[in-house]
C-alpha positions in Angstrom: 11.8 -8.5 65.4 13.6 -10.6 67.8 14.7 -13.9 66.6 12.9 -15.7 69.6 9.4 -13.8 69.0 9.9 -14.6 65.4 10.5 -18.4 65.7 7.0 -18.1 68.1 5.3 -16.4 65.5 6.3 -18.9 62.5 4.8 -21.7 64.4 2.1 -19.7 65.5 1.1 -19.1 61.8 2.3 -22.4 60.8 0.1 -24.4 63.5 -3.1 -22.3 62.2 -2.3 -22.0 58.4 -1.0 -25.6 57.9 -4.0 -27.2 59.6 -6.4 -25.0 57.5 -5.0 -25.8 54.3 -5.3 -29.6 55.0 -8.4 -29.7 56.9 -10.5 -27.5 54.9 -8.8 -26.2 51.4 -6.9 -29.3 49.8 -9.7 -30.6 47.8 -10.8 -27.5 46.7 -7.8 -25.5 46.4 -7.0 -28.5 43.8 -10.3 -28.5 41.8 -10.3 -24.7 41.7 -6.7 -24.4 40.2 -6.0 -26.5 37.9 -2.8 -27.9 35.8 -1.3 -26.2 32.8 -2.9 -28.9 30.4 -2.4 -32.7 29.8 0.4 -35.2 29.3 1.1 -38.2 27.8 0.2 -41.1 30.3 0.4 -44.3 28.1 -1.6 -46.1 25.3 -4.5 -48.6 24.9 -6.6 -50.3 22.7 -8.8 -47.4 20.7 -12.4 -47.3 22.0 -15.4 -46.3 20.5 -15.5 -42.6 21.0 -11.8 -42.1 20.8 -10.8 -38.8 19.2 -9.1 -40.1 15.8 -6.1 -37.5 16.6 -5.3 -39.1 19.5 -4.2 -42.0 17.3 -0.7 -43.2 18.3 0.1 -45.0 14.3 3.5 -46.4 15.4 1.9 -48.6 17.8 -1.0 -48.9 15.7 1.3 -50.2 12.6 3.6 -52.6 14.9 0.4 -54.2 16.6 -1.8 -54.5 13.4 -5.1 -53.0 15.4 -5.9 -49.2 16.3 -4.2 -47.7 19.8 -5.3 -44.5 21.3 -2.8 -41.8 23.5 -4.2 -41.8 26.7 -3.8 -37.9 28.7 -3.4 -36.8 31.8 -4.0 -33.2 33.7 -0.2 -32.2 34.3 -1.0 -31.0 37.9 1.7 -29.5 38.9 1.3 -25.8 39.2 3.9 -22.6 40.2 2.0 -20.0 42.7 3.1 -17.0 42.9 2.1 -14.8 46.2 2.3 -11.2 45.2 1.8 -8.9 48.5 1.7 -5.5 49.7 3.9 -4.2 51.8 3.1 -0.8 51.4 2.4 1.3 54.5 -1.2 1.2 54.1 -1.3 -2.3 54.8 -0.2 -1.5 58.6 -3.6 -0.2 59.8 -6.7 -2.1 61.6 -9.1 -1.4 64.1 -11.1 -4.5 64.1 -9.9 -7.7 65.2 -6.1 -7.7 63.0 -4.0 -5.3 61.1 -4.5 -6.0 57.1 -1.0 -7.2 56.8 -2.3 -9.6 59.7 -4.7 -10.9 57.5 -2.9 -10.5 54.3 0.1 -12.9 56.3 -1.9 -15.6 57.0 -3.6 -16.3 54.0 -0.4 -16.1 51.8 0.4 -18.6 54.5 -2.7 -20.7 54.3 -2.5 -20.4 50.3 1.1 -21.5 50.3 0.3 -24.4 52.8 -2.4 -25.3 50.5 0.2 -25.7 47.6 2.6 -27.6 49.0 -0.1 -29.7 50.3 -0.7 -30.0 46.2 2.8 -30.9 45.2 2.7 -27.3 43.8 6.3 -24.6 43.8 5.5 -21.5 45.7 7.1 -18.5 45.3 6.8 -14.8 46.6 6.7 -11.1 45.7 7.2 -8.4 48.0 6.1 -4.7 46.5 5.2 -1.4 47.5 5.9 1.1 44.3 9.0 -1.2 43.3 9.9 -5.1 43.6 11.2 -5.0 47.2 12.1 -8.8 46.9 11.4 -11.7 44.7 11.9 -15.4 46.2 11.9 -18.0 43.4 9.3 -20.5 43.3 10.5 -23.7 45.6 8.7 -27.1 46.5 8.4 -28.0 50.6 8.1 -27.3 54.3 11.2 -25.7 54.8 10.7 -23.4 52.2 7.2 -22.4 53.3 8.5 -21.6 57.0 11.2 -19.5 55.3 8.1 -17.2 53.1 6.3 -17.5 56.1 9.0 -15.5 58.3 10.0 -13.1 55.7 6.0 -12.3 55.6 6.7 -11.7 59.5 9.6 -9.8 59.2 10.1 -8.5 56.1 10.5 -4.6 56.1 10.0 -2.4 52.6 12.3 0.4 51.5 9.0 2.7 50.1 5.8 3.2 51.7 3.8 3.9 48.7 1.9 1.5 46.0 2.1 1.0 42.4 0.4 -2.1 41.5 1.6 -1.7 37.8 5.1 -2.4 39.3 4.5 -6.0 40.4 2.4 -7.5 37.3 5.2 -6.0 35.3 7.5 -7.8 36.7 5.9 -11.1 36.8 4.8 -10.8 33.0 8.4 -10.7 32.5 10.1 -12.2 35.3 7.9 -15.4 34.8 8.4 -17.6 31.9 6.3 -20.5 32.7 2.7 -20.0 32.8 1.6 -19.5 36.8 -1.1 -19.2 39.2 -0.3 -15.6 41.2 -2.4 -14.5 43.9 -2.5 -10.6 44.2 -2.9 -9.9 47.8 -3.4 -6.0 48.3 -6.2 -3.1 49.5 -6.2 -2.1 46.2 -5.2 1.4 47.6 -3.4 3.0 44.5 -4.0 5.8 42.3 -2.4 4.6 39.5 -3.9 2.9 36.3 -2.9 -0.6 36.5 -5.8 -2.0 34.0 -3.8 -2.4 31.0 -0.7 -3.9 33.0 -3.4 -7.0 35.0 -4.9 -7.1 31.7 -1.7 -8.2 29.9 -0.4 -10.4 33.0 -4.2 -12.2 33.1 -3.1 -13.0 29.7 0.1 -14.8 30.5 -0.6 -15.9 33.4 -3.8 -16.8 36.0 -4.1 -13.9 38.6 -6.6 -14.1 41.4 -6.6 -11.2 43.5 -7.5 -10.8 47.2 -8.2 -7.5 48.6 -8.1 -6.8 52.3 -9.5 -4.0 53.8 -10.9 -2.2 57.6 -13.9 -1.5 58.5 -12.6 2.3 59.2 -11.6 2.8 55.7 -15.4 2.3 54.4 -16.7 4.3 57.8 -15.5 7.0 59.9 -17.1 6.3 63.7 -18.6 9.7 64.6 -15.9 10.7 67.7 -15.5 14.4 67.5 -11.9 15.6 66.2 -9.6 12.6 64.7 -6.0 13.1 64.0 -5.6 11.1 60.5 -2.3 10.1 59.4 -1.8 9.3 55.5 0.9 6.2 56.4 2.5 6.0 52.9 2.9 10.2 52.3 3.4 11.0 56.0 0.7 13.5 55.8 -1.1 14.2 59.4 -4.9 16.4 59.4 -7.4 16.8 61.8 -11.2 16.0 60.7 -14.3 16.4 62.3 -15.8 13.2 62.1 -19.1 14.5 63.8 -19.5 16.4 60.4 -21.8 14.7 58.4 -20.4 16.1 55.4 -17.0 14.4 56.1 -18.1 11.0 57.0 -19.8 11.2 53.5 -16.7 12.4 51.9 -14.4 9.8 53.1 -17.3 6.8 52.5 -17.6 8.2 48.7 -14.1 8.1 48.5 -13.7 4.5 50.1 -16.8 4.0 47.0 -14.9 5.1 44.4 -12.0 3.5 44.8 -13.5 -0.2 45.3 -15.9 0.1 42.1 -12.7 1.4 40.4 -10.9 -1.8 41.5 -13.8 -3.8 40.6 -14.4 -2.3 37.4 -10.6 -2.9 36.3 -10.8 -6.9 37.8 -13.8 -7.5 35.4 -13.1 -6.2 32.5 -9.8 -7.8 32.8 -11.4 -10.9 33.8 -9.4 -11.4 37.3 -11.2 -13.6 39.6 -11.3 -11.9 42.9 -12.7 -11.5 46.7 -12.8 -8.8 49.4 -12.1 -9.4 52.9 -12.4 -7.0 55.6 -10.0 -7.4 58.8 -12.7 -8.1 61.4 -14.7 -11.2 58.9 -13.6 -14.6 58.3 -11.1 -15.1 55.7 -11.6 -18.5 55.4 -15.4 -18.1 54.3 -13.9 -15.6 51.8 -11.1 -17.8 50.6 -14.1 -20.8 49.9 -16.3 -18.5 48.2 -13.6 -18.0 45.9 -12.5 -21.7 45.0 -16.4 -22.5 44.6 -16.7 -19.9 42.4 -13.8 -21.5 40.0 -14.8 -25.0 40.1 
């Protein structure tokens, strides 16, 4: 992409994303994730319903009377975006492309943090880590995710969604808040791996998907082209038999994706390219607080 059309694009995304994140997501992106636990803030006198462990005995010995530790939530959280760049994302009939979709709300999301005080850091993957940006605080750093999300072109076409939650059990010391942002297109069995990472960490996972992926439209002879095998057919979609096909296998793989998000206990949404994201994206928070 030319540098020009890129810089246009950044603000673009940044004028829509930023003013989202402040106007509409702040409070709740704040009560819906919360801090890794509380911190010291200071001491006072013990009330009456003080837990006795919370007891601070120096102060209590040098003051001759009972004082209590008073805690804080330690706010400050580390999001991790974890998105798809595999080639499947690159398809959309509707009103955007998933990666479209997928772009902004990493960018709303990462707006929202900053907006929080919070580090943001991001994940590219297809069926490998195709880059890994450390998580940073500020403006500057979310125009910089923000144009790699533009921009950023993968090595592999394919998906493994093992690969990434791999990565980030290991990769990722600290206890973070990672938002999984993917169709869900893969093959693969990646229950026991988001199991594990759910474990360590708190992964919320978006799934974007077209219209055209739950429904063939009934127009004769298609050409189809597989984008992450580079396998071409041609169906009849005024077949009953394969509109069917293709809807049970659009079926299957979504109560598949479901099935391993709940029994790992992953909060999650689906949001389809031509519906409103931010609807989707409030749904969620509201279903956290």
């Amino acid at each position: 992409m030319e540098t020009n059309e890129l810089i246009r694009k950044v603000r673009k995304i940044e004028i829509k994303t930023r003013g989202l994140s402040s106007n509409i997501f702040a409070g709740q992106y704040h009560t819906a994730f919360k801090g890794r636990g509380m911190a010291f803030s200071e001491v006072r006198e013990y009330q009456y319903g003080d837990e006795p462990r919370d007891i601070d005995w120096n102060v209590t010995a040098r003051m001759n009377k009972p004082y209590s530790k008073v805690f804080e939530e330690e706010r400050e959280l580390t999001v991790m975006l974890m998105v798809d760049v595999s080639n499947s994302l690159n398809f959309g009939t509707q009103v955007m492309m998933k990666r479209e979709m997928v772009t902004e709300i990493a960018a709303t999301l990462a707006f929202a943090a900053i907006e929080n005080n919070d580090k943001v850091g991001l994940l590219f993957f297809s069926d490998r880590i195709e880059k890994f940006i450390p998580p940073k605080k500020g403006r500057k750093h979310i125009l910089y995710l923000i144009r790699e999300l533009l921009d950023f072109q993968p090595e592999s076409n394919a998906t493994d969604i093992t690969v990434p939650l791999e990565f980030l059990t290991g990769a990722v010391k600290k206890r973070c808040t990672a938002f999984l942002l993917s169709d869900f297109i893969d093959a693969h069995d990646y229950r026991n791996a988001l199991t594990i990472a759910n474990s360590k960490h708190d992964i919320v996972a978006i799934r974007v998907y077209d219209r055209r992926m739950e429904e063939l439209p009934d127009v004769g002879l298609m050409k189809l082209y597989d984008s992450e095998t580079g396998q071409e057919m041609y169906v009849d979609t005024s077949s009953a038999t394969v509109r069917n096909t293709h809807h049970k296998w659009f079926e299957d793989n979504t109560l598949r994706c479901k099935d391993y998000l709940t029994r790992s206990h992953v909060d999650s949404v689906s949001v389809r390219t031509d519906q409103d994201y931010v609807k989707a994206l409030m749904g969620l928070f509201a279903k956290r607080n």
